[in-house]
C-alpha positions as a Markdown table, in Angstrom:
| # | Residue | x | y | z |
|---|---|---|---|---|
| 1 | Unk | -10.7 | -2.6 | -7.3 |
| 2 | Unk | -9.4 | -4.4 | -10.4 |
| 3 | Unk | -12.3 | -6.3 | -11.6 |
| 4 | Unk | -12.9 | -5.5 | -15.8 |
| 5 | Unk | -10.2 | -2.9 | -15.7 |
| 6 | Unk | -8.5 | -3.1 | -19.1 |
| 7 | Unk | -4.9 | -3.3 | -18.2 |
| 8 | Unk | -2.3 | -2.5 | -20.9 |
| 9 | Unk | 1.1 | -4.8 | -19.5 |
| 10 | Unk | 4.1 | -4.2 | -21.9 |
| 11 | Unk | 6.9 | -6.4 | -21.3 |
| 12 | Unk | 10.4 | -5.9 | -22.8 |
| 13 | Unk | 13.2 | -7.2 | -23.3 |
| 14 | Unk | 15.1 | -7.8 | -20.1 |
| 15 | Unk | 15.9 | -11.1 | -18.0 |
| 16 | Unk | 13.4 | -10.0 | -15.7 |
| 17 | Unk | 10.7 | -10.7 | -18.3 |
| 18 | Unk | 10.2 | -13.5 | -16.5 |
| 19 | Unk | 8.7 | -11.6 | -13.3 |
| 20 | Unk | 5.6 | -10.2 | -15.9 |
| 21 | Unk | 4.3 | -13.5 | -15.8 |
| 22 | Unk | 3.7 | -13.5 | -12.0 |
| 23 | Unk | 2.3 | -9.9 | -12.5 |
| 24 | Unk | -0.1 | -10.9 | -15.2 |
| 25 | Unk | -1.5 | -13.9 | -13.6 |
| 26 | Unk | -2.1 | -11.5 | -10.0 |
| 27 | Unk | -3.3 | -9.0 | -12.1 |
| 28 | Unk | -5.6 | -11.8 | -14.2 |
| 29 | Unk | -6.6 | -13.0 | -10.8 |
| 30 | Unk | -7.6 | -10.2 | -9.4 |
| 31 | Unk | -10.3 | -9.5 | -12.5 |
| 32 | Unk | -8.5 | -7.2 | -14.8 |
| 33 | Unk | -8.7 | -7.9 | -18.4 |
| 34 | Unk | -4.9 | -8.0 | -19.1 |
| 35 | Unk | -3.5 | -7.3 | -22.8 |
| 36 | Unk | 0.1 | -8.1 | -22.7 |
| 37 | Unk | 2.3 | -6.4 | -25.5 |
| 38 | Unk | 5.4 | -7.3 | -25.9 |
| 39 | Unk | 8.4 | -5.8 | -27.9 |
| 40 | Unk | 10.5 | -8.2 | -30.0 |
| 41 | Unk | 13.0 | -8.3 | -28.2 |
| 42 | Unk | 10.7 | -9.7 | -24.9 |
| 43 | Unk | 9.9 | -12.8 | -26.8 |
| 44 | Unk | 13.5 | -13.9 | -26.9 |
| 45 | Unk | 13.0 | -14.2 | -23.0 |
| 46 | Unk | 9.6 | -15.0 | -22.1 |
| 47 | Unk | 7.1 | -17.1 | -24.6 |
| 48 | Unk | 4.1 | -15.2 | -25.3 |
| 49 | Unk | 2.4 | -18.4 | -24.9 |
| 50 | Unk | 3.2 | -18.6 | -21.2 |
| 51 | Unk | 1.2 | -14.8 | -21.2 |
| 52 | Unk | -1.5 | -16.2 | -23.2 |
| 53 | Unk | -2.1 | -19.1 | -21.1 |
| 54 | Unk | -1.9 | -17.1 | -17.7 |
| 55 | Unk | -4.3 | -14.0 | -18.9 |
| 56 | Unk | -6.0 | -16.0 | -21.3 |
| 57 | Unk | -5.9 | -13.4 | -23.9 |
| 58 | Unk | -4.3 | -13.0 | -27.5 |
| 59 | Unk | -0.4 | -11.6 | -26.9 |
| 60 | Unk | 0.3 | -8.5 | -29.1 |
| 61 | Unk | 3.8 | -8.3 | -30.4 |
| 62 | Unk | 3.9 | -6.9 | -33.6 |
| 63 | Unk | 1.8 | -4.1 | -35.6 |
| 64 | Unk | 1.3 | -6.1 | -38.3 |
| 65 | Unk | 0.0 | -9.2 | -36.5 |
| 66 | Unk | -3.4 | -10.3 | -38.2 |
| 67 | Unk | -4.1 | -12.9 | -35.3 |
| 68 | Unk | -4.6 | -9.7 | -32.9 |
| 69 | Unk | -7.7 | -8.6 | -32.4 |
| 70 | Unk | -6.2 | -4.9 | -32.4 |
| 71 | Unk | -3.9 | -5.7 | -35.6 |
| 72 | Unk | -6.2 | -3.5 | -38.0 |
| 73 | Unk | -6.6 | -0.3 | -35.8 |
| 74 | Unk | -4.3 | -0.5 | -33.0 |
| 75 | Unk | -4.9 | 2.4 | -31.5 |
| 76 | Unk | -7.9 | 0.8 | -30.0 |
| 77 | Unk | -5.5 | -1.1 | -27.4 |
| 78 | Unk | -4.9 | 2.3 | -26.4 |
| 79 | Unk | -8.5 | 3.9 | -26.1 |
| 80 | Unk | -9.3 | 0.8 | -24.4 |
| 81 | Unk | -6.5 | 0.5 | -21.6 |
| 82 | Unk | -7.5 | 2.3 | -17.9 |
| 83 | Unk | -3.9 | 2.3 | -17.2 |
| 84 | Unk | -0.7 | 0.9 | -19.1 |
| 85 | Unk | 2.2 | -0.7 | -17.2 |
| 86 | Unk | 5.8 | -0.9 | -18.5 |
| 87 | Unk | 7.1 | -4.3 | -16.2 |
| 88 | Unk | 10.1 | -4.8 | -17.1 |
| 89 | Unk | 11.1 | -1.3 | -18.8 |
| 90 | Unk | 14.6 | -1.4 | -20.7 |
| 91 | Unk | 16.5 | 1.5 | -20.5 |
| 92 | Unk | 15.9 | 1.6 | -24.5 |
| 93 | Unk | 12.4 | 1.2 | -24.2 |
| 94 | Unk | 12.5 | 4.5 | -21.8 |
| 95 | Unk | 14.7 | 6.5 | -24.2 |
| 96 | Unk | 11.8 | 5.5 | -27.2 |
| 97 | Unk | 9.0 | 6.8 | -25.3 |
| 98 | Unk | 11.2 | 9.9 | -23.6 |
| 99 | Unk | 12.1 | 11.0 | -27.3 |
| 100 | Unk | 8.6 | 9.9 | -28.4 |
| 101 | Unk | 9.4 | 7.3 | -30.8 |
| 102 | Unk | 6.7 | 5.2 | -31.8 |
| 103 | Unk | 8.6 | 1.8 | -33.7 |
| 104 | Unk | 6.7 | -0.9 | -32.1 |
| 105 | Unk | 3.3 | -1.7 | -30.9 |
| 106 | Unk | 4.2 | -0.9 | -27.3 |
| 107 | Unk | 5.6 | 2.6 | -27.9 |
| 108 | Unk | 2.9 | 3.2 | -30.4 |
| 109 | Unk | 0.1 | 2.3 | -27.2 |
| 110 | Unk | 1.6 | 4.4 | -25.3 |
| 111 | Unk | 2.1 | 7.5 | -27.4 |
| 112 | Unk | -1.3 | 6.5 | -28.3 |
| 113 | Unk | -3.2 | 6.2 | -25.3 |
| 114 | Unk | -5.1 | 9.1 | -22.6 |
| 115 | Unk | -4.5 | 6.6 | -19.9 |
| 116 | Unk | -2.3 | 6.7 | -17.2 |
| 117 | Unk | 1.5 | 4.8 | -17.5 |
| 118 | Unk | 3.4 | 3.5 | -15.1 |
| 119 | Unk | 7.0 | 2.3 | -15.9 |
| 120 | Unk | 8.5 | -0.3 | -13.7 |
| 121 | Unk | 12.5 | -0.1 | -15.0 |
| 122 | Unk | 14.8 | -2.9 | -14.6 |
| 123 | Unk | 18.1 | -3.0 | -15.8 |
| 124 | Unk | 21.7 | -3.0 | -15.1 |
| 125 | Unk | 22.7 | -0.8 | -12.5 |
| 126 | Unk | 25.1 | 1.1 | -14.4 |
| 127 | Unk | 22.6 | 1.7 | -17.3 |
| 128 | Unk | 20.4 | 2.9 | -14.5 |
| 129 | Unk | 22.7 | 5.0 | -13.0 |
| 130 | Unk | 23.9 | 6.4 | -16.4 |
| 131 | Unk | 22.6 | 10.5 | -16.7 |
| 132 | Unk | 21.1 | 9.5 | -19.8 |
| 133 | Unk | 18.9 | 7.3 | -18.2 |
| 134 | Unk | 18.2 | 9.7 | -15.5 |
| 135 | Unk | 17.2 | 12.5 | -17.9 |
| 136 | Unk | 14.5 | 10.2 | -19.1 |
| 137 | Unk | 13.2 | 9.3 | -15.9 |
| 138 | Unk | 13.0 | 13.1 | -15.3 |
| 139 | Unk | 10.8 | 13.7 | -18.5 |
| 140 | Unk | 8.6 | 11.2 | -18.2 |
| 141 | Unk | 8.1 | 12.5 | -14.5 |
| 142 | Unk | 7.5 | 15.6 | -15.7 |
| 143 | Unk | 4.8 | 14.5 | -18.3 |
| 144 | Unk | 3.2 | 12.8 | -15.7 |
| 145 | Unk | 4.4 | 9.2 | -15.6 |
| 146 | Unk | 4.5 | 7.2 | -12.5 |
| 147 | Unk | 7.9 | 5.6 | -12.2 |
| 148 | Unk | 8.4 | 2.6 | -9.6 |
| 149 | Unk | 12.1 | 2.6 | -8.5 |
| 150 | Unk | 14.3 | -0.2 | -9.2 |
| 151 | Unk | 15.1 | -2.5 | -5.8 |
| 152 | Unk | 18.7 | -2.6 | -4.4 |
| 153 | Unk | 19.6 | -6.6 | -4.8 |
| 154 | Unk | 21.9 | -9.0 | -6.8 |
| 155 | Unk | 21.8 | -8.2 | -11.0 |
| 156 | Unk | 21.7 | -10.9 | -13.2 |
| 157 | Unk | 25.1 | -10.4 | -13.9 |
| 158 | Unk | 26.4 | -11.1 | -10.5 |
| 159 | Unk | 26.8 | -7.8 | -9.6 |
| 160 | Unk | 25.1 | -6.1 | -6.1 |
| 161 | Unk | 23.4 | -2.7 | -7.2 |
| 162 | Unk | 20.2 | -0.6 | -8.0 |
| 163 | Unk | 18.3 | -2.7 | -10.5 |
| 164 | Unk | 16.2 | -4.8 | -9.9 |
| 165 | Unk | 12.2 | -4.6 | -11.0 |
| 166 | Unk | 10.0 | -3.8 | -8.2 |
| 167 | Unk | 8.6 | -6.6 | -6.0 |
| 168 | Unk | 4.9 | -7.5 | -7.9 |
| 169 | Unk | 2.8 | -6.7 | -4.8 |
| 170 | Unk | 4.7 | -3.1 | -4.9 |
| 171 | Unk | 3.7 | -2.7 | -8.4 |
| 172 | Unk | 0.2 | -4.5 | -8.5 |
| 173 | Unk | -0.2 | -1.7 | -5.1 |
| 174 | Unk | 0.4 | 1.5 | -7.7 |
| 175 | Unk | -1.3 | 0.4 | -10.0 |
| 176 | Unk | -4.6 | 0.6 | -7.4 |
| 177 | Unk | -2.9 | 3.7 | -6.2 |
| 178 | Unk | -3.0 | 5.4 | -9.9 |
| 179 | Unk | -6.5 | 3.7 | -10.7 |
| 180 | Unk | -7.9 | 5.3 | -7.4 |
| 181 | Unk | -7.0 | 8.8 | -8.2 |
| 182 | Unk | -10.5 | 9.9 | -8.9 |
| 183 | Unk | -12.3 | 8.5 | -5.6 |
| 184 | Unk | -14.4 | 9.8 | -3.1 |
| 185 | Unk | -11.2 | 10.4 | -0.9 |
| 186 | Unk | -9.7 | 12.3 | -3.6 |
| 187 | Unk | -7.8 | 15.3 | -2.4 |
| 188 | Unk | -8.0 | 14.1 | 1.2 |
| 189 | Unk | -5.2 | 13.5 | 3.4 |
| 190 | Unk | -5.2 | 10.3 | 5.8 |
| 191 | Unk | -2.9 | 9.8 | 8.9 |
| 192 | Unk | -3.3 | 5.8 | 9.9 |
| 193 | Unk | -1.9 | 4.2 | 12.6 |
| 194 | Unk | -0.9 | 0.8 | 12.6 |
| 195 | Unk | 1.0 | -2.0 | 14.7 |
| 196 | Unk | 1.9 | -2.3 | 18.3 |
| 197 | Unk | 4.0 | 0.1 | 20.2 |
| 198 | Unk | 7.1 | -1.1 | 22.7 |
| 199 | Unk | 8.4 | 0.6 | 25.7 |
| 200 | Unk | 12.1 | -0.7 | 26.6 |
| 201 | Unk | 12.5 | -2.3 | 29.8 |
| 202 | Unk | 16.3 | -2.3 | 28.7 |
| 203 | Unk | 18.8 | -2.1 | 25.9 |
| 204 | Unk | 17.6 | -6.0 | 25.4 |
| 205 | Unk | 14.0 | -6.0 | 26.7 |
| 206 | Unk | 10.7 | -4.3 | 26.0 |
| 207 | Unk | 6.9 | -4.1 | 26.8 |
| 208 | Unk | 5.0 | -4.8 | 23.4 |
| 209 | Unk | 1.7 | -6.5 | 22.4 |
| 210 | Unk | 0.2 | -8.4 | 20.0 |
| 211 | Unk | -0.9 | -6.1 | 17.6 |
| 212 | Unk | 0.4 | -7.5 | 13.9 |
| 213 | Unk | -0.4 | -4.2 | 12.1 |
| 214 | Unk | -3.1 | -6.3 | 9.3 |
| 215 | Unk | -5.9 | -4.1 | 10.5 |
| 216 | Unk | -3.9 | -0.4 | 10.1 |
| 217 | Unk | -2.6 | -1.9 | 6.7 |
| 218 | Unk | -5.9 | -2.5 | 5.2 |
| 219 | Unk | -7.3 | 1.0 | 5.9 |
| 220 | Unk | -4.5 | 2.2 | 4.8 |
| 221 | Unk | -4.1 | 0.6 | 1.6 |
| 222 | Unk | -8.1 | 1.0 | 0.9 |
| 223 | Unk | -7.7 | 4.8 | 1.6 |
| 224 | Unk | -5.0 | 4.9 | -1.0 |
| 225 | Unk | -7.0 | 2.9 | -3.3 |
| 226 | Unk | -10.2 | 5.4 | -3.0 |
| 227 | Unk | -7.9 | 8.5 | -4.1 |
| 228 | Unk | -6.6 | 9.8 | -0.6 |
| 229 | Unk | -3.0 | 10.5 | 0.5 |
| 230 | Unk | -2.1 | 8.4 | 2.6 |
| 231 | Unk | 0.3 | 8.8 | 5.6 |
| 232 | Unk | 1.1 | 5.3 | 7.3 |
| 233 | Unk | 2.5 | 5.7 | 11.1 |
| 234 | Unk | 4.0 | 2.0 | 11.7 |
| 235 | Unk | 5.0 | 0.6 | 15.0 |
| 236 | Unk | 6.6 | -2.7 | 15.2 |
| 237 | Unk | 5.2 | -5.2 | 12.8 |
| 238 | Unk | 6.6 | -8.0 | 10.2 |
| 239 | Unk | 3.8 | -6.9 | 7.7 |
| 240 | Unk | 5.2 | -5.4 | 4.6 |
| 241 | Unk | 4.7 | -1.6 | 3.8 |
| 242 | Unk | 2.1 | -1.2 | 1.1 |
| 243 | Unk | 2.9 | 0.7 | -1.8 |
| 244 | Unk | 2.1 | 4.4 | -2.9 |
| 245 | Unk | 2.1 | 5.2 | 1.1 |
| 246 | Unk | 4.1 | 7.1 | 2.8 |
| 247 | Unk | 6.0 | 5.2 | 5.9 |
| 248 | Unk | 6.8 | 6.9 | 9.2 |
| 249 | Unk | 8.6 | 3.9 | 11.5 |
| 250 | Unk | 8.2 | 4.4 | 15.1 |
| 251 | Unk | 8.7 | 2.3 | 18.2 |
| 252 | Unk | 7.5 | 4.0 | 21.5 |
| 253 | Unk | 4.5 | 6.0 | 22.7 |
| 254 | Unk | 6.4 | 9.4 | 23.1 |
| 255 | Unk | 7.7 | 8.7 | 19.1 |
| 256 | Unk | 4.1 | 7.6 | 18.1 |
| 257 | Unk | 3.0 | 10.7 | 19.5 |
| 258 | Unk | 5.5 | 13.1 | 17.6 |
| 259 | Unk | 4.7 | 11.1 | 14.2 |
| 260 | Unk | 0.6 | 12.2 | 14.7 |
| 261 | Unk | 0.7 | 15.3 | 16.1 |
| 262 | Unk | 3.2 | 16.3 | 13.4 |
| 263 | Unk | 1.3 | 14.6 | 10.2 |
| 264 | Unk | -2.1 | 15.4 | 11.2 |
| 265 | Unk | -1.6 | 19.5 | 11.1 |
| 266 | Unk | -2.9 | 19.2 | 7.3 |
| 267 | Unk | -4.9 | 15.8 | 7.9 |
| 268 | Unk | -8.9 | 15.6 | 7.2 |
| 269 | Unk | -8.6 | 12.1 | 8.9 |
| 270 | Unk | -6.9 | 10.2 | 11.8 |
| 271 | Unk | -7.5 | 6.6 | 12.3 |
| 272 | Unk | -6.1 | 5.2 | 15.4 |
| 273 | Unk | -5.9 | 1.5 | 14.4 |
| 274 | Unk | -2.1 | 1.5 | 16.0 |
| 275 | Unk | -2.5 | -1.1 | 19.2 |
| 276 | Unk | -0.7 | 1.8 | 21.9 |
| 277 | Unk | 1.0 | 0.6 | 24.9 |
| 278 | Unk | -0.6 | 1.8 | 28.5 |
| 279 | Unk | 2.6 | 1.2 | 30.4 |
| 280 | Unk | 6.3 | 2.3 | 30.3 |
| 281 | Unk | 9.4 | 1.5 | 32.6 |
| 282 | Unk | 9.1 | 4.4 | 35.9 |
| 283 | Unk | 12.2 | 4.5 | 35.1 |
| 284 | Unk | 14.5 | 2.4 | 32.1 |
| 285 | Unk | 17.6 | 0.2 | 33.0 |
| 286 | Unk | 20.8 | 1.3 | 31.3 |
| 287 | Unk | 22.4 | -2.1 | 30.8 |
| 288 | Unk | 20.7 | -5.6 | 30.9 |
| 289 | Unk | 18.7 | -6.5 | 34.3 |
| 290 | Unk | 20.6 | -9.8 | 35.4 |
| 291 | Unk | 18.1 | -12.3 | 37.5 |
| 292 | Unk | 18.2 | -12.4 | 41.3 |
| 293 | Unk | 17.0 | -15.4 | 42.8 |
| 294 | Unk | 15.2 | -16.1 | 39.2 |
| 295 | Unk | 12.9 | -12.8 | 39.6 |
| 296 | Unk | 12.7 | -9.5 | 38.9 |
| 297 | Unk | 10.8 | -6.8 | 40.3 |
| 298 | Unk | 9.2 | -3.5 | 37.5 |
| 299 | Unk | 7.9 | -0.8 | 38.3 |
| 300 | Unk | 4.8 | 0.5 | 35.7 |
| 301 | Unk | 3.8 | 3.8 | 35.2 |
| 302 | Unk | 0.9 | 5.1 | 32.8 |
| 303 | Unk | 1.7 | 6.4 | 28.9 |
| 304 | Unk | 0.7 | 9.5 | 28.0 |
| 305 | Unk | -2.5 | 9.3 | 26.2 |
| 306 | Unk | -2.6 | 12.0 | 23.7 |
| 307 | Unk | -5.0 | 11.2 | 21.5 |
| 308 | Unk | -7.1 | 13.5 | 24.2 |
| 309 | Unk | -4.5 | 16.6 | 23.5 |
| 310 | Unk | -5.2 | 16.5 | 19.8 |
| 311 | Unk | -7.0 | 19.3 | 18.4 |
| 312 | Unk | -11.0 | 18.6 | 16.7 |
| 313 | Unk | -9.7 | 20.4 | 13.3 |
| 314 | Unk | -9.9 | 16.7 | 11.7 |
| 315 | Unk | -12.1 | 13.9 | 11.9 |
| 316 | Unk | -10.7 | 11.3 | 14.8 |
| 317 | Unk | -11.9 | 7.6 | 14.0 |
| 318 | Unk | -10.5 | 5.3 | 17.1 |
| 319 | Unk | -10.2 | 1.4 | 17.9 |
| 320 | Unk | -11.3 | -0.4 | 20.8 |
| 321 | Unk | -9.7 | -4.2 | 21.3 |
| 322 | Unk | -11.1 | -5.4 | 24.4 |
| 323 | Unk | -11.2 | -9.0 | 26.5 |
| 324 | Unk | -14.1 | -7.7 | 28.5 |
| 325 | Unk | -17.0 | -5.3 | 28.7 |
| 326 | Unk | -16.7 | -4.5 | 25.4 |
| 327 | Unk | -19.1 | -2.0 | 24.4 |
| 328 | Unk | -19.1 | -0.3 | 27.9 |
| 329 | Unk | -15.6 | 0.2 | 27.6 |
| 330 | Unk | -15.2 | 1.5 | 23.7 |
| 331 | Unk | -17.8 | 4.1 | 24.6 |
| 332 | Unk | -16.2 | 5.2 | 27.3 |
| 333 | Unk | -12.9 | 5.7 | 24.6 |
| 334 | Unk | -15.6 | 7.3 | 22.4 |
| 335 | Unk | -16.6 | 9.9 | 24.8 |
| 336 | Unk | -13.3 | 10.6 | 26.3 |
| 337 | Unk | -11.6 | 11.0 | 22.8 |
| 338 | Unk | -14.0 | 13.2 | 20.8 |
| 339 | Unk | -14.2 | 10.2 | 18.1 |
| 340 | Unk | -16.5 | 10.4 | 15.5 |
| 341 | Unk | -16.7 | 6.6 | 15.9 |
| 342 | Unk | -15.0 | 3.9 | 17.4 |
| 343 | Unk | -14.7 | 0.6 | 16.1 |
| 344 | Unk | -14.1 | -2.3 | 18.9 |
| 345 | Unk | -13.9 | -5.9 | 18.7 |
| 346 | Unk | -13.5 | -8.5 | 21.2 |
| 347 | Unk | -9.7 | -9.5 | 20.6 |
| 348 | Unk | -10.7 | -13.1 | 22.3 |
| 349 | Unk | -13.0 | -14.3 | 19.6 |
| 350 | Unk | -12.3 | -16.6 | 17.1 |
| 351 | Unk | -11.1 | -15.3 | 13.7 |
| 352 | Unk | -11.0 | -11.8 | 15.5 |
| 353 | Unk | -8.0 | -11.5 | 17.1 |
| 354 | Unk | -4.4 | -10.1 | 16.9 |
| 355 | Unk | -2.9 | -11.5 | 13.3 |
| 356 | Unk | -5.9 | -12.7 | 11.8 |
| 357 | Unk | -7.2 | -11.8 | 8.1 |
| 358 | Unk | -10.5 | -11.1 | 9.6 |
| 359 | Unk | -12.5 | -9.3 | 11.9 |
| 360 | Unk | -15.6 | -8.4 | 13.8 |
| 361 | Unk | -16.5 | -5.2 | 15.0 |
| 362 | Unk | -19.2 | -3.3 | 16.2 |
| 363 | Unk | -19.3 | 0.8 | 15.1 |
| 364 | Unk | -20.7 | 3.1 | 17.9 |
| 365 | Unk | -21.2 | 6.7 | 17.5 |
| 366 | Unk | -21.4 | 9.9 | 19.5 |
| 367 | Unk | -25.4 | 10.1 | 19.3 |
| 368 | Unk | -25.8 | 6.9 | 20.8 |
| 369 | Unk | -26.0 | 4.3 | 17.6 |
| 370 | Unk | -24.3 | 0.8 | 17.2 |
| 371 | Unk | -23.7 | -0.6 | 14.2 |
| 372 | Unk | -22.9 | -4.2 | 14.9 |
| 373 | Unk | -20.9 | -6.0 | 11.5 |
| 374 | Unk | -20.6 | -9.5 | 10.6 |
| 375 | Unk | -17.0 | -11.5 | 10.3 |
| 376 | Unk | -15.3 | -10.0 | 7.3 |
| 377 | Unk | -11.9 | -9.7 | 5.8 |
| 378 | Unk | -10.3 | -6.5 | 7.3 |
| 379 | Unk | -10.2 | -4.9 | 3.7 |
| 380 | Unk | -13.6 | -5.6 | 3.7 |
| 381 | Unk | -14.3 | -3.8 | 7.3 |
| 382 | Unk | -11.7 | -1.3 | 5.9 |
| 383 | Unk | -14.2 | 0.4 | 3.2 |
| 384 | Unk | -17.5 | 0.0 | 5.9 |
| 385 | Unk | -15.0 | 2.1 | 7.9 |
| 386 | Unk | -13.9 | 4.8 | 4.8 |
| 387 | Unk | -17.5 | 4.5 | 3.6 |
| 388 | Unk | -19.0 | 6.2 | 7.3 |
| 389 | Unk | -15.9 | 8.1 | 7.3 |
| 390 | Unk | -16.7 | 9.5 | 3.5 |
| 391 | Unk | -20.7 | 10.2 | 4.9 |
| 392 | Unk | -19.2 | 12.1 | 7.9 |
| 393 | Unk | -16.9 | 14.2 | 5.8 |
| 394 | Unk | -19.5 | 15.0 | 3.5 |
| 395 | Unk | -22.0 | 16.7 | 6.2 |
| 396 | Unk | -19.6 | 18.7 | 7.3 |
């Protein structure tokens, strides 16, 4: 997704300078030709040597710098760049660019440049708060800008408040988000479902499974990355949310069920990756069931299923994890469901199973054909998946 994108990172001056560094060596890592620029007053925080040595490219940090290899026409680091982003952005640095001032190398890029910007601010939170800074925000929206929010968290002057620059993965995330704009799931809308479900046995207990969410994350966050919007339906996981996605928390069956049928009245696609609980409490205890002679006795009754209820106006992709009997069972799903194709894996292999960064499934389809796929990271499966689900879309 990154490899040999020209990525413009402009750092300023702000203690949190020092959190660019961990973003340009991901970026670096992750094959994008980084070109940090960085105002004067950056330097006074951060060495440029420490971005030289992680992206392994000259630092910019003046016009007039003859060492640069864009010192004599600098508009070329702007024709060059796929996308620029502003980690840390001062609250001066957004006023410059707002009011279109071009001063220093890094406003000058960015009045410069066709590419997309995204502005990561951090700064104190009453600067952030301030309606000055707020207006600014609101033009550069307007113009087009992406802004990433500021984290609630401890300032570095003590104080507890709205300020703090984005996490990296969160920025590193919109950055594929922006990048993606333009792919083949452009203008398509995606519901996902991830994690496992849990039915309370009481206020204390509940029935849940194993399901860590990896595999609903991935598609979700590859569906982002090829252009579409993305809805993310999230049962109970410790995964964090991916970026540029729209979150909808839910815990049970009956809330699962209000989350899809409500999102997917202007979806093109539903995945079902969501592990969904096939039992519930007949009937749930009101306070905490207390042990009698060490056991206790529940009585089971069948979820709803209601992936069956949902109407065929969009394409239904399911998931079958089985222990047994795998293929005869995920075609039975298949049928049952109306899927377009159902991917199941065999939740007992090695490296295959609930939490793991990899999986192995096996694609069957309506007219009868199995596509059986090797071990592979579950971003990797992810695009196989969005790749059949791009071919389907595009017959129809």
């Amino acid at each position: 997704m990154l490899t040999d994108k020209n990525i413009v990172l402009g750092v300023t001056g702000g203690i949190a300078a020092y959190k660019a560094a961990d973003l340009a060596s991901k970026l670096t890592q992750a094959g994008a030709v980084v070109n940090v620029v960085m105002t004067e007053s950056a330097t006074e925080f951060v060495s440029p040597l420490t971005f030289r040595a992680l992206t392994h490219r000259p630092i910019v940090t003046s016009m007039f710098e003859l060492a640069s290899e864009f010192s004599v026409e600098h508009i070329a680091l702007a024709e060059a760049a796929d996308i620029v982003v502003i980690a840390p952005a001062t609250a001066n640095t957004i006023a410059k660019i707002a009011a279109g001032i071009a001063d220093d190398m890094l406003t000058c890029t960015v009045l410069a440049s066709e590419a997309p910007v995204i502005v990561a601010p951090a700064m104190n939170v009453n600067m952030w708060q301030n309606s000055i800074t707020q207006d600014n925000i609101a033009k550069l929206k307007a113009r087009g800008f992406t802004i990433i929010d500021p984290e609630y968290g401890r300032l570095a002057e003590g104080k507890m408040g709205m300020g703090r620059l984005a996490a990296t993965d969160d920025i590193i995330g919109t950055i594929k988000q922006v990048l993606g704009r333009s792919g083949d799931l452009a203008q398509r809308r995606i519901v996902v479902t991830a994690g496992g479900t849990r039915e309370a046995i009481d206020p204390v207990r509940y029935i849940g499974n194993r399901s860590s969410g990896k595999m609903g994350f991935a598609l979700a966050e590859a569906a982002r990355d090829r252009g579409a919007t993305v809805v993310l339906i999230e049962a109970a996981t410790s995964t964090p949310s991916p970026a540029g996605i729209e979150v909808i928390n839910v815990e049970s069956v009956a809330e699962m069920k209000e989350a899809v049928t409500e999102t997917t009245k202007r979806a093109d696609v539903l995945i079902m990756a969501a592990a969904v609980s096939d039992f519930r409490m007949a009937q749930q205890a009101n306070q905490k069931i207390k042990k009698e002679g060490g056991k206790a006795s529940l009585e089971l009754v069948g979820t709803e299923d209601f992936l069956l209820k949902l109407p065929d106006t969009f394409l239904k992709i399911g998931f079958a994890a089985e222990t047994e009997n795998l293929l005869e069972n995920a075609k039975k799903k298949l049928n049952e469901k109306r899927l377009g194709f159902i991917c199941a894996n065999d939740v007992t292999a090695a490296d295959s199973g609930f939490g793991t960064d990899t999986n192995k499934v096996t694609l069957l389809y309506p007219d009868g054909r199995t596509e059986d796929l090797p071990l592979m990271t579950k971003r990797e499966v992810s695009d196989i998946i969005l790749d059949r689900v791009v071919a389907i879309l595009e017959e129809k």
